[in-house]
C-alpha positions in Angstrom: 55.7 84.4 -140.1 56.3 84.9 -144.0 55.7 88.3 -144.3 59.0 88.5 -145.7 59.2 87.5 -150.0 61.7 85.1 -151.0 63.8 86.5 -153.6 65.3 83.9 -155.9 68.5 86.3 -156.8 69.4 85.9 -152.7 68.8 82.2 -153.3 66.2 82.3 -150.9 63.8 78.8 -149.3 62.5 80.1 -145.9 62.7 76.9 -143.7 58.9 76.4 -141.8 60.1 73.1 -139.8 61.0 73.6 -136.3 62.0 70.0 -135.6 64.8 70.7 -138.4 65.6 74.0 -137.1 65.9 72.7 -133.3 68.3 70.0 -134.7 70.6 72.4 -136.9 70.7 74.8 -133.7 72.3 71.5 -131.6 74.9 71.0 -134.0 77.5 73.5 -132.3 76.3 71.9 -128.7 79.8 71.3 -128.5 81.0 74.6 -128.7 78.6 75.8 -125.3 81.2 78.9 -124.8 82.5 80.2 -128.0 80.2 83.2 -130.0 78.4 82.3 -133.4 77.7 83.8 -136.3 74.4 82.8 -138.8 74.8 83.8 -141.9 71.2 84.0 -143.3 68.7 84.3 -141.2 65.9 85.5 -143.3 62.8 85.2 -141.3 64.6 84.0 -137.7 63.5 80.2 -138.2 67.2 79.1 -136.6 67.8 82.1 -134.9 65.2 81.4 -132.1 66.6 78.3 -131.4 70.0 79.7 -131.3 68.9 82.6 -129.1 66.9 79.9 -126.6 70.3 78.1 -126.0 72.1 81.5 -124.7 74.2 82.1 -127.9 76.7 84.9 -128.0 74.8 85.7 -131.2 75.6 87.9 -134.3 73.4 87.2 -137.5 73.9 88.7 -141.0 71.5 89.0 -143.7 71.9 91.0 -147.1 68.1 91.3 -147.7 66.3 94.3 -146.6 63.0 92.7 -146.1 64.7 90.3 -143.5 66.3 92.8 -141.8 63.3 94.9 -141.2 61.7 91.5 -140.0 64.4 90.4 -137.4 64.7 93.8 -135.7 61.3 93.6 -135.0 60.8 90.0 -134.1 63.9 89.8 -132.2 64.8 92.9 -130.5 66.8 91.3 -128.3 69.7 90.9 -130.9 69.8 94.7 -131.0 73.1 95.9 -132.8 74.0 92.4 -134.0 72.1 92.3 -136.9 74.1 93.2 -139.7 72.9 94.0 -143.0 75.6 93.3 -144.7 77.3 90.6 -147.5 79.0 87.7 -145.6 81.2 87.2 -148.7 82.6 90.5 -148.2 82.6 90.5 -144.4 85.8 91.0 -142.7 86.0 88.5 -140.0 88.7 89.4 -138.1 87.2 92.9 -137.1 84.4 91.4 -135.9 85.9 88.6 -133.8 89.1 88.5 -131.9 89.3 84.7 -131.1 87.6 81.9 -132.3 83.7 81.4 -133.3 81.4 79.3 -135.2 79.7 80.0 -138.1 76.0 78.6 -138.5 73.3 78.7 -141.1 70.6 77.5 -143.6 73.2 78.8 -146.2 72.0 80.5 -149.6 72.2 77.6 -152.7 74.0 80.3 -155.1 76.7 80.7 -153.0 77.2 78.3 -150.2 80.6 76.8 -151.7 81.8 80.6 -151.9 80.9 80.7 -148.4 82.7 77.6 -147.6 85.6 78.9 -149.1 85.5 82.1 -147.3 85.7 80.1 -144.3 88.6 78.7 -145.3 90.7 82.0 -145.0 89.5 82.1 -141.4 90.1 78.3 -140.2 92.2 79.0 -137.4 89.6 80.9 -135.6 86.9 78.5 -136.7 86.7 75.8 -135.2 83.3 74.5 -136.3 80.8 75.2 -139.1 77.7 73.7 -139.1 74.1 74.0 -141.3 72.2 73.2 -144.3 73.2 73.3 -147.8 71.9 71.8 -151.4 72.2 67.9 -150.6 74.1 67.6 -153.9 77.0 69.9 -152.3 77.2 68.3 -149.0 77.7 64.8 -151.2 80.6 66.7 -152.6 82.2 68.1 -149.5 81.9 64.3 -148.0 83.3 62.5 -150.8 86.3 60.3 -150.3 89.0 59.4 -153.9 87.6 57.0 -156.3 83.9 58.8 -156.0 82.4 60.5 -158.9 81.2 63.4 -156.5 85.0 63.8 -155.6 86.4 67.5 -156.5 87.9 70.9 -155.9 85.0 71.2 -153.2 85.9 67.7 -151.4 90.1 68.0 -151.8 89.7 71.4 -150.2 87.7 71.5 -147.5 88.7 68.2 -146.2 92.6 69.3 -145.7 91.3 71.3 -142.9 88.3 70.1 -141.8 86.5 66.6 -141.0 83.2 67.0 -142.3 80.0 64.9 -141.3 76.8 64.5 -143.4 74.3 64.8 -140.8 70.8 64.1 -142.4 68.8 64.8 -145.4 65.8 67.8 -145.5 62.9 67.6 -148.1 61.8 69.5 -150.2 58.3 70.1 -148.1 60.3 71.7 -145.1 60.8 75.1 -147.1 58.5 78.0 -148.4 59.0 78.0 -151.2 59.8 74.1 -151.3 63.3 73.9 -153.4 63.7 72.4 -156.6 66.5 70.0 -154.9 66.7 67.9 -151.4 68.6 69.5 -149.1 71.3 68.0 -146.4 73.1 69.4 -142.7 76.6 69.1 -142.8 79.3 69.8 -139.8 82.4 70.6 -140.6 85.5 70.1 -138.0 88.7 71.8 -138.0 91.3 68.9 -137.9 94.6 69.0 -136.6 96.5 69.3 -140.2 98.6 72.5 -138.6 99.9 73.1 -142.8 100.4 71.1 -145.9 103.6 69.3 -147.2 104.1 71.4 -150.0 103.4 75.4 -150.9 99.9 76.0 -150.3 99.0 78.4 -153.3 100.2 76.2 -155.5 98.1 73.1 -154.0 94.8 74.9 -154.7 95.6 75.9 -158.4 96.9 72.0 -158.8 93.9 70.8 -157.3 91.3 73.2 -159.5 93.5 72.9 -162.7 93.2 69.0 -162.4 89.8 68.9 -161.9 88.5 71.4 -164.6 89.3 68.4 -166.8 88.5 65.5 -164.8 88.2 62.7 -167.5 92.3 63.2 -168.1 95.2 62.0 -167.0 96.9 64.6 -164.9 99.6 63.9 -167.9 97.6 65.7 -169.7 95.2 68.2 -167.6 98.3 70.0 -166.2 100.0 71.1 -169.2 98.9 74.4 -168.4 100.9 74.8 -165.4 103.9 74.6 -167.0 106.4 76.7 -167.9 107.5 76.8 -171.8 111.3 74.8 -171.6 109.6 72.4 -169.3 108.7 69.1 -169.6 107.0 66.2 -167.0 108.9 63.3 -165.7 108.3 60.1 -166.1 105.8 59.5 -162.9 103.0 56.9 -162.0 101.0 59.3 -160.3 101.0 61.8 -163.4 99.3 58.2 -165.3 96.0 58.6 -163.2 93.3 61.2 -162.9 92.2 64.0 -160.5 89.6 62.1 -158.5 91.8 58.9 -157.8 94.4 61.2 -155.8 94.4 62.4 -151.9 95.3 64.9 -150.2 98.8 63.4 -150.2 99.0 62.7 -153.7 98.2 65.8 -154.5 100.7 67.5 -152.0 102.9 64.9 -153.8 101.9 66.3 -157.3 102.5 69.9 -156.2 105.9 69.2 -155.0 106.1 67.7 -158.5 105.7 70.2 -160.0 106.7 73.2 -158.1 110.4 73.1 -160.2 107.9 73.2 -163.7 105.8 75.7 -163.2 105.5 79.3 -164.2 
């Protein structure tokens, strides 16, 4: 089966279990209807499973060596293997309603690849797959958690996300150097925030590229010059004590201040 090389600039850990695979393919069960996308395939460990439960299947793998491998070893895919960079991937041509996205997602980037998702939430309705076990205890974490972050604030206004179990290193060739964890992530019904939504993002990633500071303090930057903050309890406490509320509190906060 591994015929194909791992190439550690495509962030690559073939998965080898099947039991893990069989259970990452049931994660969009409750999507029976709707087409999916895997991002990653490499060497077709997922895609079998997908392909055995009747998916509306389109898979997309930057690696050459893959591709070559897929097209023969699943010619039933035909024209939906694209060789092509998901982060650079224009959604919408490809789909005119909603699908899912599925995958054992590349290390280097998979919270680029959440974020991409982002852009496309309203025709996403699910996301499911498996991920450093480190960033899925991110994306999970609730205010008051040291793991709490830009990842957790905001991926979890749109989405609920579940950590669904842990992989070893052992189920992978080559084994990573980390654990690795399935997540599934939810749209919710949050239809748009409280507050102007470009500005909630740089808030949220200003206040948490210096985490140990009051938002007093980490903030500053926002502001325009003849500006100054009021006198606020919430500007007293720092970035991973706030949710989603407080922060679309914060923004509206600031929104008058800022450049």
């Amino acid at each position: 089966m591994f015929q194909v090389k791992a190439k550690k600039n495509f962030g690559q850990h073939f998965l080898k279990d099947h039991e893990i695979a069989k259970r990452i393919a049931s994660t969009l069960d409750g999507y029976p209807t709707l087409p999916v996308m895997e991002v990653g395939p490499g060497t077709g460990m997922l895609t079998q499973y997908l392909i055995q439960k009747n998916k509306d299947l389109t898979v997309v793998e930057i690696d050459y060596e893959s591709i070559a491998y897929l097209k023969e070893h699943f010619p039933e895919l035909k024209d939906r293997i694209l060789q092509e960079d998901f982060l650079k991937l224009d959604l919408k041509k490809l789909y005119k309603g909603d699908f899912c996205i599925i995958g054992n997602y590349p290390y280097n980037i998979s919270s680029q690849i959440f974020f991409k998702v982002l852009e496309y939430r309203e025709n996403i309705p699910s996301m499911s797959g498996m991920i450093q076990k480190e960033v899925a205890e991110r994306m999970v974490a609730s205010p008051g958690k040291k793991t709490y972050g830009i990842l957790s604030v905001l991926l979890q206004v749109w989405y609920d996300i579940e950590y669904l179990f842990t992989v070893n290193e052992q189920a992978f060739i080559p084994p990573p150097k980390v654990k690795s964890a399935v997540v599934r992530l939810t749209r919710n019904n949050r239809v748009k925030l409280n507050c102007d939504e470009k500005l909630f993002k740089t808030v949220v990633k200003t206040s948490f590229n210096q985490r140990r500071k009051m938002l007093r303090n980490s903030i500053k930057s926002l502001l325009k010059e003849d500006s100054s903050l009021p006198e606020d309890p919430i500007l007293t406490k720092r970035p991973e004590q706030l949710s989603i509320e407080q922060f679309e509190q914060l923004t509206n906060l600031l929104e008058p201040l800022v450049n």
